[in-house]
C-alpha positions as CSV (number, residue, x, y, z in Angstrom):
1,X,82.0,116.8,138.4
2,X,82.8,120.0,136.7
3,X,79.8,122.7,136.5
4,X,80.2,123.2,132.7
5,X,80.3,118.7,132.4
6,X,76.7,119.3,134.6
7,X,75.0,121.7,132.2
8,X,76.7,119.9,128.8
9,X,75.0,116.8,130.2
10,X,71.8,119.0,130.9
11,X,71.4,120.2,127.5
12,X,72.2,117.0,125.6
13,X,68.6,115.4,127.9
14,X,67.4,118.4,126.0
15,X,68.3,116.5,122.2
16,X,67.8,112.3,123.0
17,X,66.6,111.0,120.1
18,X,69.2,113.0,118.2
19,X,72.2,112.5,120.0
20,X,71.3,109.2,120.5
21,X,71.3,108.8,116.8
22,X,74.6,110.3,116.7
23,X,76.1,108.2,119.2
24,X,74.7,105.2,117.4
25,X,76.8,105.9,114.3
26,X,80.2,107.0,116.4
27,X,79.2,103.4,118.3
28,X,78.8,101.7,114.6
29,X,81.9,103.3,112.9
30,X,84.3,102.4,115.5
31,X,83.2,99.0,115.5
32,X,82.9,98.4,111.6
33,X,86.3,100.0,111.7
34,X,88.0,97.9,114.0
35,X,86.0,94.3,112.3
36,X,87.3,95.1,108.6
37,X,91.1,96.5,110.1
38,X,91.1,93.2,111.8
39,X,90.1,91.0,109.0
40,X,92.1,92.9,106.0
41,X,95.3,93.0,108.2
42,X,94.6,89.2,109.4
43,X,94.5,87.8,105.7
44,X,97.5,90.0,105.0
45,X,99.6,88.2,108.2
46,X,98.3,84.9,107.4
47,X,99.6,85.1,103.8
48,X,102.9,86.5,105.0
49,X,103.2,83.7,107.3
50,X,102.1,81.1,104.3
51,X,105.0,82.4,101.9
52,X,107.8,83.0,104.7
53,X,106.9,78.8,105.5
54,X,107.1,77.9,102.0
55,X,109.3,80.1,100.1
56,X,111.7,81.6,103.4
57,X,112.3,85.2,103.6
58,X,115.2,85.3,101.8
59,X,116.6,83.5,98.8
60,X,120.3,83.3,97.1
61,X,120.4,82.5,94.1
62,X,122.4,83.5,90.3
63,X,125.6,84.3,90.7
64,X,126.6,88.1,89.8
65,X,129.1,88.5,86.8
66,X,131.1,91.3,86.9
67,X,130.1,93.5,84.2
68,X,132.0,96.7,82.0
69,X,130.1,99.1,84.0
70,X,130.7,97.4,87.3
71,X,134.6,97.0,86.6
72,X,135.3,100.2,85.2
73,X,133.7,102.0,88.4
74,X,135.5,99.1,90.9
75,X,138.9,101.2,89.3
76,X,137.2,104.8,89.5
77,X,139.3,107.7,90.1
78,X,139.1,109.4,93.3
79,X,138.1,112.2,92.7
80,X,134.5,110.3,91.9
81,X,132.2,110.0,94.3
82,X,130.9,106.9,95.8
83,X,127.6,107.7,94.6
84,X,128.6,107.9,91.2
85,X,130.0,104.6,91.1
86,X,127.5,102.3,93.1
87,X,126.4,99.8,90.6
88,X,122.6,99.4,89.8
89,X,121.0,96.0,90.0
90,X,119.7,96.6,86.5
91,X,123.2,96.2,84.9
92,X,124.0,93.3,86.7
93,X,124.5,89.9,84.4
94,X,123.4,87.1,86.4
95,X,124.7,83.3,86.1
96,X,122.1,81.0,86.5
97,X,122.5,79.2,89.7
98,X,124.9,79.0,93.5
99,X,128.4,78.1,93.3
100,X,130.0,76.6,96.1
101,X,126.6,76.4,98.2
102,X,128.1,74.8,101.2
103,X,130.5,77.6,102.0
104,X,127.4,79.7,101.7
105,X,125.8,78.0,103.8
106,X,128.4,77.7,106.5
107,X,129.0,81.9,106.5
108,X,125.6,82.2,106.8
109,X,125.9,80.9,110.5
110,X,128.2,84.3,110.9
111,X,124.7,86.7,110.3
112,X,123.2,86.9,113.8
113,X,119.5,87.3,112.3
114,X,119.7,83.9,110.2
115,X,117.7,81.2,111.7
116,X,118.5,78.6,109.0
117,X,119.3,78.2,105.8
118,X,118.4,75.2,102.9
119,X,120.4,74.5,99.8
120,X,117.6,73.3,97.0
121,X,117.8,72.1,93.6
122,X,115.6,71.9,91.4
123,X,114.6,71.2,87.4
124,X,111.7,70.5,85.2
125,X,110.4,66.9,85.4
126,X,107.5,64.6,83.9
127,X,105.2,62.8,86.7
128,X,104.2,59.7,85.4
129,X,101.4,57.7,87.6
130,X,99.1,54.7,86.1
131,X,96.5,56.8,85.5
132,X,98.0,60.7,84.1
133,X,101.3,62.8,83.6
134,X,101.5,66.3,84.1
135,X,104.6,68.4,83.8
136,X,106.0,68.9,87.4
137,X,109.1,70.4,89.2
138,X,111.6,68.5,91.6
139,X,112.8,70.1,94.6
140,X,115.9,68.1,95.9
141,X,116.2,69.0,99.5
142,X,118.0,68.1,103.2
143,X,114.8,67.2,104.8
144,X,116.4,68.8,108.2
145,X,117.6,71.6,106.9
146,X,114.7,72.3,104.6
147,X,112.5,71.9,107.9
148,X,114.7,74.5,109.7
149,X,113.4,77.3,107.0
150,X,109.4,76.4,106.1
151,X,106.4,74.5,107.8
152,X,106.6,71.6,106.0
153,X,106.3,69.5,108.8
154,X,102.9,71.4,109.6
155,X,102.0,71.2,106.4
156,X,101.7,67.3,105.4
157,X,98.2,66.3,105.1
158,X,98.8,62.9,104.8
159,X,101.6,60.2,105.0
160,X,104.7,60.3,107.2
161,X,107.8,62.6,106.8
162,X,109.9,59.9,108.5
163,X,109.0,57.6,106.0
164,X,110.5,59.9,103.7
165,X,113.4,60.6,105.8
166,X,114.6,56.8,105.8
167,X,113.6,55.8,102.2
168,X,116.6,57.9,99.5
169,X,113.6,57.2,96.5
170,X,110.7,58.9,98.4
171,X,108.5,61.5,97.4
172,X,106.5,64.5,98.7
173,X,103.9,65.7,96.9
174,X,101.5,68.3,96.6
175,X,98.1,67.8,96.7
176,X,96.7,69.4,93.7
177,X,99.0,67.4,91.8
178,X,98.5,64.3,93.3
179,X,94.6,64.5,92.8
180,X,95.9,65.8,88.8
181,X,97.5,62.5,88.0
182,X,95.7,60.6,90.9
183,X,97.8,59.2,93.1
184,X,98.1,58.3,96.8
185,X,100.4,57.5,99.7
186,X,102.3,54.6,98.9
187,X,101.6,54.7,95.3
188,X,104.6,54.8,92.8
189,X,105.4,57.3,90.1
190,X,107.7,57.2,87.1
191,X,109.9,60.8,87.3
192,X,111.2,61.6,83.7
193,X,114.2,64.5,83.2
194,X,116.9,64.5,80.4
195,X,116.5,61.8,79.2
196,X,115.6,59.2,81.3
197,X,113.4,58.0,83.9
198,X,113.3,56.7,87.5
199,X,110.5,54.8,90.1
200,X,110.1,56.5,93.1
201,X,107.2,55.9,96.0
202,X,104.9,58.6,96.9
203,X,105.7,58.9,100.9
204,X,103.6,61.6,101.9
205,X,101.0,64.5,100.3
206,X,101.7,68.1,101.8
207,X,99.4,71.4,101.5
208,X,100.4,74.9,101.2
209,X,97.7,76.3,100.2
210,X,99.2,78.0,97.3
211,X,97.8,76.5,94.2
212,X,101.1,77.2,92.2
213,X,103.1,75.4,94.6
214,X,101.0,72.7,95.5
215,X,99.9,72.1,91.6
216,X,103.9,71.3,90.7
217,X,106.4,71.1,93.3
218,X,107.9,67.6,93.8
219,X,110.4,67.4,96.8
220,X,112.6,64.7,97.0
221,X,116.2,63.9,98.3
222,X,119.1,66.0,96.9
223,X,121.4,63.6,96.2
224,X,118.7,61.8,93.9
225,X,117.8,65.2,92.1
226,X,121.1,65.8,91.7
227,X,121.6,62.7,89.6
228,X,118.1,62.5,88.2
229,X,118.7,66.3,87.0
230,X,122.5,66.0,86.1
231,X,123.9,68.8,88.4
232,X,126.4,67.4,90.3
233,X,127.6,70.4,91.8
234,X,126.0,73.9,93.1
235,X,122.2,74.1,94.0
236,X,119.6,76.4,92.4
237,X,119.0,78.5,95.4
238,X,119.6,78.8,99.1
239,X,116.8,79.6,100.9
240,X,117.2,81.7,104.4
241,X,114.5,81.9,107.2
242,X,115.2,84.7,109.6
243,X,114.6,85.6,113.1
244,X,113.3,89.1,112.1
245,X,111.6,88.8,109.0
246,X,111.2,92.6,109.0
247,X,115.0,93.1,108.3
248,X,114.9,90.6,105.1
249,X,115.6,93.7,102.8
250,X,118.8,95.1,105.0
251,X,120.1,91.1,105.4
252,X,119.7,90.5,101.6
253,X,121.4,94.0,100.5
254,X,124.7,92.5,103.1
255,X,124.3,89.1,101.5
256,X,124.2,90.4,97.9
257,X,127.4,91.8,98.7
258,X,129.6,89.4,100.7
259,X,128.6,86.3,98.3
260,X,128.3,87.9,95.5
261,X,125.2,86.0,94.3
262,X,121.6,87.1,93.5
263,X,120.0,88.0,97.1
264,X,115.9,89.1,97.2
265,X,113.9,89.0,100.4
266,X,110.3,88.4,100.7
267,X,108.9,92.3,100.2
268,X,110.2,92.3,96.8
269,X,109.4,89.1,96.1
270,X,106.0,89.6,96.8
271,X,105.5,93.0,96.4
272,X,102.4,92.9,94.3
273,X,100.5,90.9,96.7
274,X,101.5,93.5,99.9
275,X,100.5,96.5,97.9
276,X,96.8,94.9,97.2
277,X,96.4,93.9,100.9
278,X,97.7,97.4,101.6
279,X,95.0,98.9,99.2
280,X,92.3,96.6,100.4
281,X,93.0,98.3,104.0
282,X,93.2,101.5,103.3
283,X,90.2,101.4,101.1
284,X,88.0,99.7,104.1
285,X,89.4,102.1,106.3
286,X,87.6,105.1,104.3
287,X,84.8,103.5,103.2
288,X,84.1,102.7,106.7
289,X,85.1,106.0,108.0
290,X,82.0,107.5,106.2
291,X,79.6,106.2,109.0
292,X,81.4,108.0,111.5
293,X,81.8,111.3,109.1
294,X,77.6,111.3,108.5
295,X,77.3,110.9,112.5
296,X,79.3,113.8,113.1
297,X,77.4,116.1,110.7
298,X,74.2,114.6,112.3
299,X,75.8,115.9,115.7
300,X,76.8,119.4,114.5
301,X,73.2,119.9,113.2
302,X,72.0,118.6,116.5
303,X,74.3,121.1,118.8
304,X,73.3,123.7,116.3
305,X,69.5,123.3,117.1
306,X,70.7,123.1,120.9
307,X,72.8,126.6,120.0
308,X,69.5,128.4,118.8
309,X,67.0,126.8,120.9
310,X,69.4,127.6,124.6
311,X,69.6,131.1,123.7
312,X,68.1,132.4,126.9
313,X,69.6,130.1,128.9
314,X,73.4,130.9,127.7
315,X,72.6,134.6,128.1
316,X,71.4,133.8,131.5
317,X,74.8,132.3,132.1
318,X,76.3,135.0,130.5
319,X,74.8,137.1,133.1
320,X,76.3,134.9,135.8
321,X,79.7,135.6,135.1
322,X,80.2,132.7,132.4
323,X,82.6,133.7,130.1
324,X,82.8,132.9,126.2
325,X,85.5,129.8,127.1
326,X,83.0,128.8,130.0
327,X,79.8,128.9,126.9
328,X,82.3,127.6,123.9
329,X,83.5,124.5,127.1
330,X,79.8,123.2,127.8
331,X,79.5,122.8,124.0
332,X,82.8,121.1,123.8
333,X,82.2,119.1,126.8
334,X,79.1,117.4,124.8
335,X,81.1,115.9,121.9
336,X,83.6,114.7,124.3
337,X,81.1,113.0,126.3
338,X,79.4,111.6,122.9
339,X,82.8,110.2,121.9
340,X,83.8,108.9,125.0
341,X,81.1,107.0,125.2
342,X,80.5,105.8,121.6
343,X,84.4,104.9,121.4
344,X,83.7,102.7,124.1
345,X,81.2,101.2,123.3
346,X,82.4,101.1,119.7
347,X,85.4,99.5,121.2
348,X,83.3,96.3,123.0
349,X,81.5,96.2,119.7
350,X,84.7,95.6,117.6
351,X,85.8,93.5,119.7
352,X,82.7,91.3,119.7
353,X,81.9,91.3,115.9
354,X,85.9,90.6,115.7
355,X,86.2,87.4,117.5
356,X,82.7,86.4,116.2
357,X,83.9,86.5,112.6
358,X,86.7,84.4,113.3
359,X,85.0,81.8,114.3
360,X,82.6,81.5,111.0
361,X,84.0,78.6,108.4
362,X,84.7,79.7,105.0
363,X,86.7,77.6,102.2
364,X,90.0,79.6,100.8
365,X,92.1,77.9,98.4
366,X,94.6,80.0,96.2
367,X,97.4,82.0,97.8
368,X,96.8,81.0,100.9
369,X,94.5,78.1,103.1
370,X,92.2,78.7,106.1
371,X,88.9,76.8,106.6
372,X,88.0,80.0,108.8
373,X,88.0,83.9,108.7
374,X,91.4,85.0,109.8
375,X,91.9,88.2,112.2
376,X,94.5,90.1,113.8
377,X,94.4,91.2,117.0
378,X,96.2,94.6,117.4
379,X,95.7,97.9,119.9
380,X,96.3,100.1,116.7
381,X,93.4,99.1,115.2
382,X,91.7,100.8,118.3
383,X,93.5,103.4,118.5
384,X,93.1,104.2,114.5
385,X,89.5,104.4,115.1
386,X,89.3,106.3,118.4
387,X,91.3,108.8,116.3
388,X,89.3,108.8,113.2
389,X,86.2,109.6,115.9
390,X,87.5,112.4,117.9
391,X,88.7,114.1,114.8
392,X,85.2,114.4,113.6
393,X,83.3,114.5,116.6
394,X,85.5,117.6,117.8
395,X,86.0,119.5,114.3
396,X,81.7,118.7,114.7
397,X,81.9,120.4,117.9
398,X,83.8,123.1,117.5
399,X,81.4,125.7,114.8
400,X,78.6,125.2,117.1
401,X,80.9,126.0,120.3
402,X,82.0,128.9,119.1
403,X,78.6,130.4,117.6
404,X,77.3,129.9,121.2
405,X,80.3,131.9,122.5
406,X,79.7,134.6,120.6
407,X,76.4,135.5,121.9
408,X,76.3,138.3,124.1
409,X,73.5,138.6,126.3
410,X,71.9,142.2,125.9
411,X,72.1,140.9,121.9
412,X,69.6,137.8,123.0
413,X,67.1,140.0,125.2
414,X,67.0,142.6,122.6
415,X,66.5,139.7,120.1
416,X,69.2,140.5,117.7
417,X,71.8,138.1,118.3
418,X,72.4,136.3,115.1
């Protein structure tokens, strides 16, 4: 051990009950910091993961028209630049709808990042049961495809997906709906669409945990929404799951291009939702953040008060041969030790509170569903904190340091030093 670490540890003896208090907050801010980091970015993964298993991370649909603008740049002159003629999305007229959705789906085996892909279509029906009828929406699907891009096999709550695999006039469900017009596995229901109306059995009840899915989405085979809905050709939408689901923006800019149809991944298409979870973390990350900013002006008052009360005892190391870096060093040396240790033990507090929350039950129901408080567990979160601490720890440090360096000792015998 250092002599300047011996005498920093000496003269914080000389403060307890204040640096004590001070290392409580440091201890208290890194650990609230890590707790709310770890919930806010845990809800934000867990809804990610709920949407890329319902909705996929990308999704092809609408056809692109060829437009004026669009045609009139495809012939530009060549003297143009290609930035003048790259065609904004906002100009583009859409067709409602895929055309030829197999060959889409077989060129979509050629992009390396696509895990699997599911043609769907789907059209406003009326669910008759015995009891109710509520306004619904069938999605005709390939049940294996459709299970290579979502957890729908994870997410039935009740009935048997193989049931539905055998019978062609089976039904999934959602479970707010089902409990709307009141209806159970095995039941049948009365599907109404242009015109006329077909029995089907209700095979198994599936949860999300969206409401807005869960309230009117109706899957059933394609081949019977084809002919309950009267589109005998193309599907609605394709939707993609991918390996990465961080390159859905890149993959659906390529797509948009090669098929010529409508291509969004799941950042734009929930946009809204990532920039509240985004605020919600940034805005627990300050508000948190305060504990540790009032700790460290409690610690520059205390090495302030240690400044003016060690007078005699800096001159006398003055005297010794201490230079100002030795005297501005042991001051130094004091925050460091008070962060080291409060980021530790800030650390095992964190990481205690963490895994405690996430085992306390709590009901959520509406963009997402979890019985439980969700966390994530991620070294960044440490290290935001241990940086957030040592930033105002050391800029707490540092005035007091250099006050103390700045003594001379013939000022402190003559009793003028300031």
């Amino acid at each position: 051990m250092s002599t300047n670490l011996r005498i920093a540890l000496r003269f914080l003896t000389a403060k307890k009950r204040a640096m004590l208090m001070s290392l409580a907050g440091i201890v208290f801010g890194v650990g609230f910091f890590i707790v709310t980091q770890a919930q806010t970015s845990g809800f934000e993964q867990f809804f990610i993961k709920t949407i890329l298993g319902t909705n996929g991370a990308i999704r092809i649909e609408d056809k692109i028209q060829q437009t004026i603008f669009s045609m009139k740049a495809a012939g530009h002159d060549k003297n143009v630049s290609d930035f003048e003629i790259v065609t904004p999305r906002e100009v583009h007229k859409y067709i409602d709808g895929v055309e030829n959705p197999e060959l889409i789906m077989e060129a979509l085996k050629q992009f390396r990042n696509v895990s699997g892909a599911s043609m769907v279509v789907t059209g406003a029906v009326v669910a008759d049961s015995s009891f109710k009828n509520d306004t619904a929406r069938a999605y005709g699907i390939k049940l294996s495809d459709h299970l290579a891009v979502s957890d729908l096999a994870s997410q039935v709550i009740r009935g048997d997906l193989e049931d539905f695999r055998r019978s062609p006039t089976a039904l999934l469900i959602g479970r707010v709906l089902a409990d709307r017009i009141q209806v159970t596995v095995g039941d049948s229901l009365i599907l109404r669409a242009n015109d006329q109306q077909r029995r089907y059995r209700v095979a198994a009840i599936y949860e999300t945990g969206v409401r807005d899915i869960d309230q009117v989405r109706i899957y059933m085979h394609i081949g019977e929404a084809r002919s309950l809905l009267k589109k005998a050709t193309g599907a609605t939408f394709i939707q993609v799951s991918l390996f990465d689901r961080d390159r859905a923006p890149q993959d659906a800019m390529q797509m948009e291009l090669v098929f010529t149809h409508g291509a969004q991944g799941w950042q734009e298409r929930e946009k809204t939702w990532l920039e509240v979870f985004r605020a919600l973390r940034v805005s627990s990350a300050l508000t948190v953040s305060t504990i540790i900013l009032i700790s460290g002006l409690g610690m520059f008052n205390t090495l302030a008060m240690i400044v003016m009360e060690k007078t005699k005892e800096i001159a006398i190391l003055r005297s010794m041969g201490y230079t100002r870096k030795d005297i501005s060093r042991i001051f130094i040396w004091q925050g460091i030790i008070v962060l080291v240790v409060g980021t530790v033990l800030g650390w095992m507090l964190g990481a205690g509170v963490t895994y405690g929350v996430s085992k306390l039950p709590i009901r959520i129901r509406g963009i997402f569903s979890t019985d439980s408080f969700v966390v994530a567990w991620s070294i960044w979160h440490y290290v935001a904190a241990t940086v957030t601490a040592a930033v105002v720890v050391i800029t707490a440090s540092l005035v007091p340091a250099r006050r103390a360096a700045r003594l001379e000792p013939g000022d402190i015998i003559r009793g003028t030093s300031q």
